[in-house]
C-alpha positions as CSV (number, residue, x, y, z in Angstrom):
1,X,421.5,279.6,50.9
2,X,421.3,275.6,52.0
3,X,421.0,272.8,50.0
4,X,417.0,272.2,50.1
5,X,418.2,268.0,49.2
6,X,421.3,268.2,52.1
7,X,420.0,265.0,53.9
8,X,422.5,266.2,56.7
9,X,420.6,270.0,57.1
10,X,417.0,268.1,57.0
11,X,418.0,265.0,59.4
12,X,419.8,267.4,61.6
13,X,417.6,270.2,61.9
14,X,417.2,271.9,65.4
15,X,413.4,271.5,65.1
16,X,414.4,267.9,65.8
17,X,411.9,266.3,62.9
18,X,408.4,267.3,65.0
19,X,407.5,269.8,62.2
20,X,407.6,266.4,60.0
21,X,406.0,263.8,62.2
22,X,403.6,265.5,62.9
23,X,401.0,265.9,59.7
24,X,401.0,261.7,60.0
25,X,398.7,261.8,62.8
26,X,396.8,265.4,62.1
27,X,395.9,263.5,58.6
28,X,395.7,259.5,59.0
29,X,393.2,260.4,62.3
30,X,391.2,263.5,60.4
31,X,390.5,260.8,57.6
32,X,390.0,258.1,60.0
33,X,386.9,260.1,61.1
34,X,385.4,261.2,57.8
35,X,386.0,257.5,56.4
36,X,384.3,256.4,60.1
37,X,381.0,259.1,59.1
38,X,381.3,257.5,56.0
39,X,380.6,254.1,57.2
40,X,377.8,255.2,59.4
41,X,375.7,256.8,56.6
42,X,376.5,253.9,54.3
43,X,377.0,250.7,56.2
44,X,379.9,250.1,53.9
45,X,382.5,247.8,55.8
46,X,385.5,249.1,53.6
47,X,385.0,252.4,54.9
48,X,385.1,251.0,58.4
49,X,388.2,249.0,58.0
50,X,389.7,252.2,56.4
51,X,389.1,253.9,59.3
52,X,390.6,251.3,61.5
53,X,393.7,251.2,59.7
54,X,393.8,254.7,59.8
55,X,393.2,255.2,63.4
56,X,395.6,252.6,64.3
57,X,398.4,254.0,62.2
58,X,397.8,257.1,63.8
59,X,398.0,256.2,67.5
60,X,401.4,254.5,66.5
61,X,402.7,257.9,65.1
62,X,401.8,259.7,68.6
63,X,404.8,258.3,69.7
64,X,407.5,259.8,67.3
65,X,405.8,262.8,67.7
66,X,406.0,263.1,71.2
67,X,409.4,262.3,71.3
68,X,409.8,264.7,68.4
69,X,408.6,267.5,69.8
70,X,410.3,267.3,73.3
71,X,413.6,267.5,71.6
72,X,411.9,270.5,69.3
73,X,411.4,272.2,72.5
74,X,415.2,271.2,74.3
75,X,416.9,272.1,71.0
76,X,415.1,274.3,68.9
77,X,413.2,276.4,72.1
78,X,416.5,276.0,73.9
79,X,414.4,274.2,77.0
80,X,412.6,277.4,78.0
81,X,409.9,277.5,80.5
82,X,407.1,275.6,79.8
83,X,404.3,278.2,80.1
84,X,401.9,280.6,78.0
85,X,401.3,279.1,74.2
86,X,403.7,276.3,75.2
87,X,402.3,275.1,77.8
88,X,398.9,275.0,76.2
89,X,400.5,273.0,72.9
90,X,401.8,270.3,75.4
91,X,398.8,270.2,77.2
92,X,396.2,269.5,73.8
93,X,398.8,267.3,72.3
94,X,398.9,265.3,75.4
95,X,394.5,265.2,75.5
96,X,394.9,265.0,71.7
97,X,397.4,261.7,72.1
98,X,395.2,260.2,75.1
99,X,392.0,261.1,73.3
100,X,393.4,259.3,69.5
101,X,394.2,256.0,71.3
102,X,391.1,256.1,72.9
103,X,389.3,255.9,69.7
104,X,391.8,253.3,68.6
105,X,390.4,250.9,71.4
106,X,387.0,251.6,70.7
107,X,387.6,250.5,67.1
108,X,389.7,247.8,68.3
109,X,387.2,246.6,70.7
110,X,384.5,246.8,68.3
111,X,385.9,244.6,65.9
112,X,385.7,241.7,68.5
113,X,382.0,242.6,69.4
114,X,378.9,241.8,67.3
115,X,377.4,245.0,68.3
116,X,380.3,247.5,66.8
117,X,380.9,250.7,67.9
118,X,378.4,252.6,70.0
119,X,376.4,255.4,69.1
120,X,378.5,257.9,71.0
121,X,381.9,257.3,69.9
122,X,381.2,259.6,66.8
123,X,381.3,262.6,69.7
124,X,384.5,261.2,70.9
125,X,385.8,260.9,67.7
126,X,384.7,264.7,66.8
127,X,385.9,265.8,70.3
128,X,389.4,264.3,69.3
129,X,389.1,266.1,66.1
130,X,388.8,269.4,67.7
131,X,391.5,268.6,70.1
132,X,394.1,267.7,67.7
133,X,393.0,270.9,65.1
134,X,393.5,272.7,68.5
135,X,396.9,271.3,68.9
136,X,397.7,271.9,65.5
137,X,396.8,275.4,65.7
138,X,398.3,276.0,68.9
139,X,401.8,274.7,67.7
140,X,402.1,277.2,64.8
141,X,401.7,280.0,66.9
142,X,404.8,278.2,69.0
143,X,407.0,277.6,65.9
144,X,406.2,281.0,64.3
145,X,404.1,280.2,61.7
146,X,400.9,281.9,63.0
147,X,402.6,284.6,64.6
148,X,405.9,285.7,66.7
149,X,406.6,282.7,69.5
């Protein structure tokens, strides 16, 4: 049995970190959006600022986990086609990456304008939400976890 504290076996690991990186965004951005609904039903600027932070740490972590998962998929999935289940996981991560930066510069751009954020962005935001629970969802069935890959 290995070592469950060998830094080498958990640095090294052939699922290149992704299976790590990848809860930082699933939770700062899911929290983000509850601490944003928050906000709106109690016009409490903490919670709003919360969800700033949140969203901005979030759309920084997309890039690790990007990265992360491509070498997942050149060591770990040995660089099989990219089709099926796969395909699918690359193609919501990729909406679920555009789509959590999106709400970062509404947030962003909000801040600098008296009017904050517009009415719709809560259905972007929820959109996103599905996206990335998607993605999430989708990438267990590729590493196993949900099923046979």
């Amino acid at each position: 049995m290995t070592n469950p504290f060998d830094w080498k076996t958990a640095i090294l690991a052939k699922h290149a970190q992704h299976v790590v990186w990848i809860h930082f965004p699933i939770a700062l951005y899911i929290s983000a959006v509850v601490f944003r609904l928050v906000d709106r039903t109690t016009n409490r600027r903490r919670f709003a600022d919360a969800a700033y932070y949140n969203i901005s740490v979030a759309a920084i972590s997309t890039f690790p986990v990007l990265v992360t998962g491509i070498l997942a998929w050149h060591f770990q999935l040995e660089s099989q086609p990219i089709q099926g289940v796969l395909l699918l996981h690359l193609v919501f991560a990729s909406v679920s990456s555009v789509m959590i930066w999106l709400t970062w510069w509404m947030h962003f751009r909000a801040r600098r304008l008296p009017a904050g954020l517009p009415d719709w962005s809560v259905a972007i935001e929820l959109l996103a939400v599905a996206a990335v629970v998607l993605t999430g969802h989708l990438g267990g069935f590729v590493s196993g976890v949900n099923g046979s890959n």
